[in-house]
C-alpha positions in Angstrom: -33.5 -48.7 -18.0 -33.1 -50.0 -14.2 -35.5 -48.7 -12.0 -34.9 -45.6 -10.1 -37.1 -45.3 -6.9 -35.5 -41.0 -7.2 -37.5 -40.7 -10.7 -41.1 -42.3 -9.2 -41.7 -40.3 -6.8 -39.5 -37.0 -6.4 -40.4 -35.3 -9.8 -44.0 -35.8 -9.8 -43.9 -34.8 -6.1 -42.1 -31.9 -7.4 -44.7 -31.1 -10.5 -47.6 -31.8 -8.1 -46.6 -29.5 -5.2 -45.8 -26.8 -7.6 -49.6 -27.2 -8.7 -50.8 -27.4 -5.1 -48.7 -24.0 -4.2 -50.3 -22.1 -7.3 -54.1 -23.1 -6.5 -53.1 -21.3 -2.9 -52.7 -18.3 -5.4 -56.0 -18.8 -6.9 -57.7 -19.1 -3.3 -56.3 -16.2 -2.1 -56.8 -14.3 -5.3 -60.6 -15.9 -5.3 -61.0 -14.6 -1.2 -60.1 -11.0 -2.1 -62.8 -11.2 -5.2 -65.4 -12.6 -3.2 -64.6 -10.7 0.1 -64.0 -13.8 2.2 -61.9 -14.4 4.8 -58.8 -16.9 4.0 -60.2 -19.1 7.2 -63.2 -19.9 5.2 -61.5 -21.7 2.7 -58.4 -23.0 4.7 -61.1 -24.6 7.0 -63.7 -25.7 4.4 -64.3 -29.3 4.2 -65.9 -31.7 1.3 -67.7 -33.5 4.3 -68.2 -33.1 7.9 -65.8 -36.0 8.8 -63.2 -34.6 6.7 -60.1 -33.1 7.9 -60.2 -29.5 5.7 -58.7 -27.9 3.0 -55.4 -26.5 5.4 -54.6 -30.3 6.3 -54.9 -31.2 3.2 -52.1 -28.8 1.9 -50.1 -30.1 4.6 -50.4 -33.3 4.6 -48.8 -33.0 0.8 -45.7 -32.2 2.5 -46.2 -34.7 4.6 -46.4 -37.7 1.9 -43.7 -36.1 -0.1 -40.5 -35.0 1.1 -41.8 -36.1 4.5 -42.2 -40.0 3.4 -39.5 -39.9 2.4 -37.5 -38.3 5.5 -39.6 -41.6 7.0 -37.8 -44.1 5.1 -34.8 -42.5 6.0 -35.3 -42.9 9.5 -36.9 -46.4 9.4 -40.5 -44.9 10.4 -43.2 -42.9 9.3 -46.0 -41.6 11.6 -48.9 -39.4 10.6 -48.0 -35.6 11.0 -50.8 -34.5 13.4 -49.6 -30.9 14.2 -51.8 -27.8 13.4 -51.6 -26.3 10.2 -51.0 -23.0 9.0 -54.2 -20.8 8.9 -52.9 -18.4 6.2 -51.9 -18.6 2.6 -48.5 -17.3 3.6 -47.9 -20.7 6.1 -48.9 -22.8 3.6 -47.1 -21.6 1.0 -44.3 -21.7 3.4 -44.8 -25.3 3.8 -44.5 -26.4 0.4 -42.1 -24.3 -0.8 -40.2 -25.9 2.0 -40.7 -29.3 1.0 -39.9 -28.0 -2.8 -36.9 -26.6 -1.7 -35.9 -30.1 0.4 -36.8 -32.2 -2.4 -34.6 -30.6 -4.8 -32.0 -30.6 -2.3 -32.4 -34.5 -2.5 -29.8 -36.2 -4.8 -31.1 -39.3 -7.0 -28.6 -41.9 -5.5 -29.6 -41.5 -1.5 -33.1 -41.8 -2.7 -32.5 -44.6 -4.9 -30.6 -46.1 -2.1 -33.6 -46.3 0.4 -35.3 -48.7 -1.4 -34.6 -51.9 0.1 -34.3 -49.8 3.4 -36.8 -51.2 6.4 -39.3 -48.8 7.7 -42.4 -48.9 8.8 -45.8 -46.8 9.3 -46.8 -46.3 12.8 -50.2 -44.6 13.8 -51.4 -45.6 17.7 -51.2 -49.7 18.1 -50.8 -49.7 14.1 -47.1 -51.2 13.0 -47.1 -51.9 9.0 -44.1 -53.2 7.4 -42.6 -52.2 4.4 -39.6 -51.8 2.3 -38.6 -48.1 1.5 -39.6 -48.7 -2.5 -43.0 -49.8 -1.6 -43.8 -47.8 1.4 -43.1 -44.8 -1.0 -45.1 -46.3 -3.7 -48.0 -48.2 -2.4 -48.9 -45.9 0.5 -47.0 -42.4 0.5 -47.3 -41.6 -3.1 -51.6 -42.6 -3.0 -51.8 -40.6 0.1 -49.7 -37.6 -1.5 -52.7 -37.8 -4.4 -55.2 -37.8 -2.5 -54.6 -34.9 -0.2 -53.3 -33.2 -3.4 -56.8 -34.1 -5.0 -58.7 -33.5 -1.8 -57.2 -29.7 -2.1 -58.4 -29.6 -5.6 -61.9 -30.5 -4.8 -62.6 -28.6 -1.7 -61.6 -25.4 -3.8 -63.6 -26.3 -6.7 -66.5 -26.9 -4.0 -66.0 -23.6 -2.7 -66.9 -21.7 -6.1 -62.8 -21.1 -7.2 -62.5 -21.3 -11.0 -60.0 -24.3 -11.8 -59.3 -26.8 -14.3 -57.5 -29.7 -15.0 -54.4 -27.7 -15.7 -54.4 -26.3 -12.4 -54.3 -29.8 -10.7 -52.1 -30.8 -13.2 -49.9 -28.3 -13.1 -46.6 -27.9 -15.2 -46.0 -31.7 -17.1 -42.4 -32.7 -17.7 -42.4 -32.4 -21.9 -39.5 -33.4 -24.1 -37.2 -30.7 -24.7 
């Protein structure tokens, strides 16, 4: 089988933001129960220099859908805008990257791979091709956000598991 760049990186992307949406459903559903305010959560943090929980939704989008709008245009910066501060925005802002992944079709991902771009951030300029800018820094920065997420919930008391982080695998039918 030759190696398609589309299936590393857009279904997992997919499975993972589908996860990411539905533990916005638990936080929400886990505010209400406790009484808290959604800001609590969308601004805790698992340490003081960490950006919070809100960033971390967002930047899921970013390393997703968004790396690869970078490849596409030859450059990927660090999405520094505010986040939402409600469930509702952040839901909006992965179902929004859900709904522009699967609008992306396997060949014009597949042929980005050998495609020039690089990551800018300040006086930072790193080189890459589109395969292993999507691989070796987009997709481990998608998981960590994505992981981040995860463990500033769990450190705020909300009841998940592995499943939830998991979310819904891609089994033989």
């Amino acid at each position: 089988m030759p190696f398609s760049l589309y299936d590393a990186v857009v279904p997992s992307n997919l499975q993972i933001l589908g996860a990411v949406d539905a533990l916005l459903d638990k936080a929400q559903a886990f505010c209400v129960e406790q009484g808290r305010a959604e800001a609590e959560l969308i601004d805790a943090r698992l340490a003081p220099d960490m950006l919070p929980f809100g960033y971390q939704v967002k930047s899921c989008a970013a390393h997703s859908v968004g790396g690869i709008d970078g490849v596409k245009a030859g450059s990927f910066s660090p999405d520094r805008s505010a986040w939402p501060t409600d469930f509702a925005g952040l839901h909006g802002v992965l179902q929004g990257a859900i709904a522009d992944l699967k609008g992306l079709e396997r060949e014009s991902v597949d042929a980005l791979a050998d495609s020039d771009t690089q990551f800018a951030f300040g006086e930072t300029i790193l080189p890459f091709t589109g395969a292993n800018f999507l691989l070796s820094f987009s997709q481990p920065n998608f998981y960590f956000h994505a992981t981040t997420a995860y463990a500033i919930l769990r450190a705020q008391g909300v009841k998940l598991g592995k499943q939830d982080f998991m979310g819904r695998p891609r089994i033989k039918r």
